[in-house]
DRENPAZA-336739 format. One line per 8 residues: number of its first residue (from 1); their letters; for each residue x, y, z of N, C-alpha, C, CB. Coordinates in steps of 0.001 Angstrom, whole numbers. Glycine has a CB too. Example, Ala and Ser with C-alpha at 12.3 -4.5 7.8 and 13.67 -1.06 7.14 Angstrom:
2
1 = AS = 13190,-5690,7800,12300,-4500,7800,13200,-3300,7800,11308,-4473,9046; 12850,-2250,7080,13670,-1060,7140,12900,30,7870,14084,-598,5725
//
This chain:
155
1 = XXXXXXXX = -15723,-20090,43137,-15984,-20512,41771,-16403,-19325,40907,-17065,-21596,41746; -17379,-18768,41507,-17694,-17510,40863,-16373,-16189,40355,-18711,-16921,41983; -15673,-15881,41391,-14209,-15917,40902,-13550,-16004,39727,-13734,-16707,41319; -13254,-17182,39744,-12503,-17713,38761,-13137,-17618,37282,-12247,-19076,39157; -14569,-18007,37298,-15249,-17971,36049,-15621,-16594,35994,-16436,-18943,35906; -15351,-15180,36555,-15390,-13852,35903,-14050,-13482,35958,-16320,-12790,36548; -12920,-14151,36351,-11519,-13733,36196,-11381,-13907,34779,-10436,-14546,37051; -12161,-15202,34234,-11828,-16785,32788,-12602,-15381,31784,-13331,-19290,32951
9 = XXXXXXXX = -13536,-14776,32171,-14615,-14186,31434,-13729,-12849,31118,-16172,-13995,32332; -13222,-11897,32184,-12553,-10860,31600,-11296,-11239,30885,-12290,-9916,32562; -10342,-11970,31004,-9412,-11936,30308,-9704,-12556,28918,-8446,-12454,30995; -10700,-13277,28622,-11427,-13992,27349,-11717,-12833,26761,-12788,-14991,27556; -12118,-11610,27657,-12722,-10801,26650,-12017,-9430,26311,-14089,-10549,27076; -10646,-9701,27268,-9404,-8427,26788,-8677,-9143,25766,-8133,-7852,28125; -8512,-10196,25533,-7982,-10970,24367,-8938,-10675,23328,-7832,-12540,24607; -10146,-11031,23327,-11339,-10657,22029,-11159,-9261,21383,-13029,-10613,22651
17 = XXXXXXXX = -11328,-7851,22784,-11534,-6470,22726,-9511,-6402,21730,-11946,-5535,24868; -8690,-7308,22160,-7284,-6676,21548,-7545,-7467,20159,-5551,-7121,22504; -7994,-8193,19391,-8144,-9016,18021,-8880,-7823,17344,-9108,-10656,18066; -10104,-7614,18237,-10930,-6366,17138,-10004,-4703,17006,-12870,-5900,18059; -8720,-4902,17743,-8402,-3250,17896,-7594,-3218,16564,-7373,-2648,19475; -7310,-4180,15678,-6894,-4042,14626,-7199,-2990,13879,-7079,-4901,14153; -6196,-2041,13248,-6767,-1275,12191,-6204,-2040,10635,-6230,439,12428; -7448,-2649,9928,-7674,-2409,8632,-7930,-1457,7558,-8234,-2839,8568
25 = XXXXXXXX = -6980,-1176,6822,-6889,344,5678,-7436,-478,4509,-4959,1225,5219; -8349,974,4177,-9212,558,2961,-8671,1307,1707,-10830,931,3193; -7776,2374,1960,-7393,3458,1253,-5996,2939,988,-7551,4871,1994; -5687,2556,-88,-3969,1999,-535,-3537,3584,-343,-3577,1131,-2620; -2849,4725,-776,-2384,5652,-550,-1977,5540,1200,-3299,6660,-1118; -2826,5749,2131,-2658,5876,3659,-2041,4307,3698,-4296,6252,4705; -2346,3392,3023,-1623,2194,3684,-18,1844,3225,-2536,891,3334; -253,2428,1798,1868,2709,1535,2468,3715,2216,2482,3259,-129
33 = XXXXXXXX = 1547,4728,2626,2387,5509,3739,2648,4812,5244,1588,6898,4016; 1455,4400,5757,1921,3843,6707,3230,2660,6680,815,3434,7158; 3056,2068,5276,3931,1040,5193,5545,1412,5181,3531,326,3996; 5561,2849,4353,7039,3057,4525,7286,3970,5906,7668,3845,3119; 6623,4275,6422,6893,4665,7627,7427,3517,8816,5681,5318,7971; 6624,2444,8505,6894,1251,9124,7977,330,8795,5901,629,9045; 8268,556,7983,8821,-232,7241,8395,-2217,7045,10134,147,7760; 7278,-2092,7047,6342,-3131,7102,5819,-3585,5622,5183,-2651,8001
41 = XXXXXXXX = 5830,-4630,5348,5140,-4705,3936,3591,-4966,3955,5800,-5888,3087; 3071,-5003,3338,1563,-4857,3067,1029,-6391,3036,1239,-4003,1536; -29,-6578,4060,-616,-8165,3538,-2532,-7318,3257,-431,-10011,5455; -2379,-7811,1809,-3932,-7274,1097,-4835,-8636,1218,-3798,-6717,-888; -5708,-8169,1541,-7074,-9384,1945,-8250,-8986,1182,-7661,-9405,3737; -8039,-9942,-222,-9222,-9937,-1057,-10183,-10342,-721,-9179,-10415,-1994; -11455,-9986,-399,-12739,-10739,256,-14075,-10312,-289,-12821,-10479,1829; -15003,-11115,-445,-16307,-10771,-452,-17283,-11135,1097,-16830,-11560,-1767
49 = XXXXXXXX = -16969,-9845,1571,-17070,-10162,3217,-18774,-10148,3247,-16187,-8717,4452; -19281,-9952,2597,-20471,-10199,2689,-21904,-11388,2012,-20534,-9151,2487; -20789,-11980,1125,-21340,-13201,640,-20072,-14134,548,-22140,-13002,-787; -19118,-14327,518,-18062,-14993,425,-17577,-16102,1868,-17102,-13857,86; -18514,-17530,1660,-18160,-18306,2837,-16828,-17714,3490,-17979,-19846,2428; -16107,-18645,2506,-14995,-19136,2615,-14133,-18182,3386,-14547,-19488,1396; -13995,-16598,2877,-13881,-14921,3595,-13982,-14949,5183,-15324,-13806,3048; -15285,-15696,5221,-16215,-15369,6368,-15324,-16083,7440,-17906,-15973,6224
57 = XXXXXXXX = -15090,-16990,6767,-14053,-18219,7936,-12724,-18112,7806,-14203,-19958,7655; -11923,-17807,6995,-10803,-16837,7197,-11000,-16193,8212,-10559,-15949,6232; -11587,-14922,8125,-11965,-13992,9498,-12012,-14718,10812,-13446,-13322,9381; -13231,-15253,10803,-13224,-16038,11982,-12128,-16863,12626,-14085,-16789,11804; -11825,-17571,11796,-10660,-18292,12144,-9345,-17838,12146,-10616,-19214,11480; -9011,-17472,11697,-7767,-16407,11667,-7791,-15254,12205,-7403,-16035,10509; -8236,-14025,11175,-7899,-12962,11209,-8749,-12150,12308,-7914,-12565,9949; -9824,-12466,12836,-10289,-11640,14264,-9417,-12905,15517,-12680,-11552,14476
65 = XXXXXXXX = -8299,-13614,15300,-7920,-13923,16690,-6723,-13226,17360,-7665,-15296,16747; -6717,-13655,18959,-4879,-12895,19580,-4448,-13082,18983,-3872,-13157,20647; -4370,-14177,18418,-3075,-14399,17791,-2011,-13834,16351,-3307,-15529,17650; -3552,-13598,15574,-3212,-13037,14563,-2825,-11410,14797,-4264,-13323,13667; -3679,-11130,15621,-3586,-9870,15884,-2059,-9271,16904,-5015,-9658,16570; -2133,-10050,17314,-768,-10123,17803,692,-9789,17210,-712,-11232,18074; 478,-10701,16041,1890,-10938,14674,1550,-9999,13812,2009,-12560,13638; -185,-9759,13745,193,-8445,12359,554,-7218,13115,-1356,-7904,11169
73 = XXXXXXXX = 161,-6759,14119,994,-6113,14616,2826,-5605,14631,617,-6544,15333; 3233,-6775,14463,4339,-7016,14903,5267,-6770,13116,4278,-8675,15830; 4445,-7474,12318,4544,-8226,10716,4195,-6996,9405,3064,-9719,10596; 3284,-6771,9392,2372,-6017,8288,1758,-4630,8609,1152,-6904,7955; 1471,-4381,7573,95,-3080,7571,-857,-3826,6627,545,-1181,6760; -2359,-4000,7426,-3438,-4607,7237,-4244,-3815,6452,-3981,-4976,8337; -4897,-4328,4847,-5319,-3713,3962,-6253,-4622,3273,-4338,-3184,3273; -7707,-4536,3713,-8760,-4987,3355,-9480,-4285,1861,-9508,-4857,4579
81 = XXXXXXXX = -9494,-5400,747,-9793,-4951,12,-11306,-5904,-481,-8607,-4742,-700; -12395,-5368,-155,-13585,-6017,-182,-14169,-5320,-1655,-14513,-5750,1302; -14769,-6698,-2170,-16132,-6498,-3116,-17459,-6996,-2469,-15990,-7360,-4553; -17620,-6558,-1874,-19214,-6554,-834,-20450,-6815,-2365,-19605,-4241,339; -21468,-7776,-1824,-22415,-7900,-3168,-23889,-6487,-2581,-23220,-10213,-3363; -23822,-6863,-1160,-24919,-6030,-320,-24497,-4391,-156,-25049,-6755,1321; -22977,-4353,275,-22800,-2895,1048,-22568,-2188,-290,-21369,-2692,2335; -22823,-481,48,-21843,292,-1191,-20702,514,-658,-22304,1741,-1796
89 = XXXXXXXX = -20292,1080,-1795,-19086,1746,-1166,-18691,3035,-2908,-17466,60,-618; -18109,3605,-2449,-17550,4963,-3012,-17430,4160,-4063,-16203,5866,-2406; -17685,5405,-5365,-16930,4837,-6985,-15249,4833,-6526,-17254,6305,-8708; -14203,5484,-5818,-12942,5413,-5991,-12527,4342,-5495,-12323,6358,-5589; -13357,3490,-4112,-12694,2751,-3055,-13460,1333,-4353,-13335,3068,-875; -14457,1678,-5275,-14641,329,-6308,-13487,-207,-7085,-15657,630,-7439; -13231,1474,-7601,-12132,1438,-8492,-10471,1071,-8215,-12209,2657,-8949; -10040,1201,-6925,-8867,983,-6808,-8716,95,-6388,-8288,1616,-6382
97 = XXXXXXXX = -9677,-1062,-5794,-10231,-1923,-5697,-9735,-2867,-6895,-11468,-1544,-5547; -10638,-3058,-7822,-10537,-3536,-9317,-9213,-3407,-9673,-11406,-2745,-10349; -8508,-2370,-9609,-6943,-1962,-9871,-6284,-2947,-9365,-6380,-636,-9238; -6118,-2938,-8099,-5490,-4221,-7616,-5780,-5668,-7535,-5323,-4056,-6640; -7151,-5874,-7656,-7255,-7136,-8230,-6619,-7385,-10042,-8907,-7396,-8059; -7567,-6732,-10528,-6570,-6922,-11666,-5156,-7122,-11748,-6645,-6031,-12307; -4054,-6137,-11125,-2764,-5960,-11465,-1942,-7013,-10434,-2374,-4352,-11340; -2904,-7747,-9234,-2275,-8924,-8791,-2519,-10404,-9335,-2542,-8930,-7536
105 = XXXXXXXX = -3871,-10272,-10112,-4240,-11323,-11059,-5187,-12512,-10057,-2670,-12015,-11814; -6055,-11799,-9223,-6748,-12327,-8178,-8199,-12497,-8738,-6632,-11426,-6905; -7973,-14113,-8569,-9411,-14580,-9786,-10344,-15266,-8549,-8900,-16173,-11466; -10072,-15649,-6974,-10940,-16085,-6015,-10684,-15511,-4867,-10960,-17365,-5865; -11981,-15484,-3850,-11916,-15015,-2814,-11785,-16337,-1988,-12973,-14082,-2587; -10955,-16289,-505,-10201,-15276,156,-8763,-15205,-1102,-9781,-15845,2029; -8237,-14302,-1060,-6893,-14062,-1418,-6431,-13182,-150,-6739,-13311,-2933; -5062,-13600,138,-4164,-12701,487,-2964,-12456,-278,-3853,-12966,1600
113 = XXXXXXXX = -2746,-11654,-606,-1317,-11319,-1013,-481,-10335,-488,-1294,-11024,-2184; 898,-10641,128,2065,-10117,342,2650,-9107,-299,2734,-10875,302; 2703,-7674,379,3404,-6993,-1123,4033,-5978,-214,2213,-6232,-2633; 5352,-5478,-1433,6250,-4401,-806,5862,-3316,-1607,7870,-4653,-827; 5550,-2460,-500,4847,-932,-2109,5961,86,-1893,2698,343,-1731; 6342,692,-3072,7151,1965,-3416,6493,3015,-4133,8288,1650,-4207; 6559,3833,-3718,6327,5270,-5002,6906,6021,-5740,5939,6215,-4744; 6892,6050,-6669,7956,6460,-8092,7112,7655,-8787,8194,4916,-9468
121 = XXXXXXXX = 7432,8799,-8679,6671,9341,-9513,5498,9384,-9268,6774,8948,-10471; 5226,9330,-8031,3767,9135,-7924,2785,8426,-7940,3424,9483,-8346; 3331,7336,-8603,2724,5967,-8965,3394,5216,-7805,3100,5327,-10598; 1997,4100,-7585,2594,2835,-6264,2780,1615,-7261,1160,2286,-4687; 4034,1244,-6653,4745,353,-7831,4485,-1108,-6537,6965,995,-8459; 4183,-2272,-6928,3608,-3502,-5983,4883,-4665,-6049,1903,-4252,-6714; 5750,-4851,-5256,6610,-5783,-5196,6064,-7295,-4518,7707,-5136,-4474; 6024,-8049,-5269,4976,-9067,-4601,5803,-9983,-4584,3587,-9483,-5281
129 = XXXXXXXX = 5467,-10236,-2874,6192,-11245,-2420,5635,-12650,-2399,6546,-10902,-1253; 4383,-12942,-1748,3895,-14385,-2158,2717,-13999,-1926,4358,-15761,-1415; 1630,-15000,-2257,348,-15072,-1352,-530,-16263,-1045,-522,-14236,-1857; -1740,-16249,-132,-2382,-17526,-302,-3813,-16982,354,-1539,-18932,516; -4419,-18101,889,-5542,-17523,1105,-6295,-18776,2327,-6342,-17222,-508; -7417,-19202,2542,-8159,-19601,3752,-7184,-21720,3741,-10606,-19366,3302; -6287,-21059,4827,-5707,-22595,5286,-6344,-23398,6373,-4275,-22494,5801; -6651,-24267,6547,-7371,-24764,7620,-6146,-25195,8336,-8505,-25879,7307
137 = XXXXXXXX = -6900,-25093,9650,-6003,-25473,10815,-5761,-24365,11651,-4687,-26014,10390; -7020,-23283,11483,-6669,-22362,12733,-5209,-21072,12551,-6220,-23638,14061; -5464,-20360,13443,-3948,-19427,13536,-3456,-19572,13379,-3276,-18984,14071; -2477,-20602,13947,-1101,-21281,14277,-462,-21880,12869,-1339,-22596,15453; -1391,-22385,11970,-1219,-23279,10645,-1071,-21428,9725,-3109,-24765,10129; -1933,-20975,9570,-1452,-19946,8515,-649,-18856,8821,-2467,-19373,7926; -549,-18505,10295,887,-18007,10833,2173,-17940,9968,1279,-18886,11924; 2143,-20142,10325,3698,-20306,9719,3665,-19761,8490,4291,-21820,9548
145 = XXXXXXXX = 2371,-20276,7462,2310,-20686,6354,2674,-19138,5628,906,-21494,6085; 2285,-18144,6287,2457,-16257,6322,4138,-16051,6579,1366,-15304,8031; 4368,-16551,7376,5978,-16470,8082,6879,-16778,6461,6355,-18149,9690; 6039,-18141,6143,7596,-18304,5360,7049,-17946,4256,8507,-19842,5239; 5988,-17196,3764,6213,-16196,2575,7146,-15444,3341,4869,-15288,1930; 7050,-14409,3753,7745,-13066,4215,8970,-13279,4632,7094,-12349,5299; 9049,-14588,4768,11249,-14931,4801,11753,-14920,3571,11981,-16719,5371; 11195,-15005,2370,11250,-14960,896,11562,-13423,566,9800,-15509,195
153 = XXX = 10381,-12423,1530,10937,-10716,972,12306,-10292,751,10593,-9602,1999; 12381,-9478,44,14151,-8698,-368,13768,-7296,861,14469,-7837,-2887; 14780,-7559,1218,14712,-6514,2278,15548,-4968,1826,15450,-7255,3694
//
């Protein structure tokens, strides 16, 4: 018995240790590079991760599981864009911040939005494909609900 319940215990917790190995980019510049390198489009996660229920359970429920972690892998380049009420953070990472809320027109937290980024001149130009934000029903429900935005992208 003992066995089995530290066999149940390590693999519970190589599934946990692979959800947290996610890398989240805070820096849009490094995340349109990674993106055209990847050729991956961008899913941006508006949050107030530090007072924002609703954020809080997104995360939980979604975005720290295998599962998710699994498909963004597979799907996206992951780009956390937090207004924290407690933490600081840099005047630039405020400001570009604000930039993209503004220029996606993101008036509540959680938001996610879908986007294809290009650079023109230097400037990152935002092709937006869909977005949404905290679905109940676990992984599996905002998976799809993620899937069939991104069957909508122009490839």
């Amino acid at each position: 018995m003992k066995k089995v319940i530290l066999t149940l215990f390590l693999v519970l917790g190589s599934l946990t240790i692979n959800a947290q190995e996610l890398a989240w980019q805070t820096d849009m510049n490094k995340a349109v590079e990674i993106s055209k390198k990847t050729k991956k489009p961008l899913l941006l996660f508006f949050t107030g991760s530090d007072w924002c229920g609703w954020c809080i359970r997104l995360q939980k429920e979604v975005l720290k599981t295998p599962e998710f972690a699994k498909w963004a892998k597979d799907n996206v380049v992951l780009v956390e864009l937090d207004f924290p009420r407690r933490a600081q953070q840099s005047p630039e990472l405020v400001k570009q911040n604000m930039e993209l809320q503004q220029a996606l027109g993101v008036r509540g937290y959680p938001t996610v939005w879908f986007v294809n980024a290009t650079k023109k001149d230097g400037k990152t130009n935002l092709e937006q494909i869909g977005s949404t934000g905290y679905v109940a029903g676990g992984p599996a429900v905002w998976l799809d609900g993620a899937n069939k935005i991104l069957a909508n992208k122009k490839s």
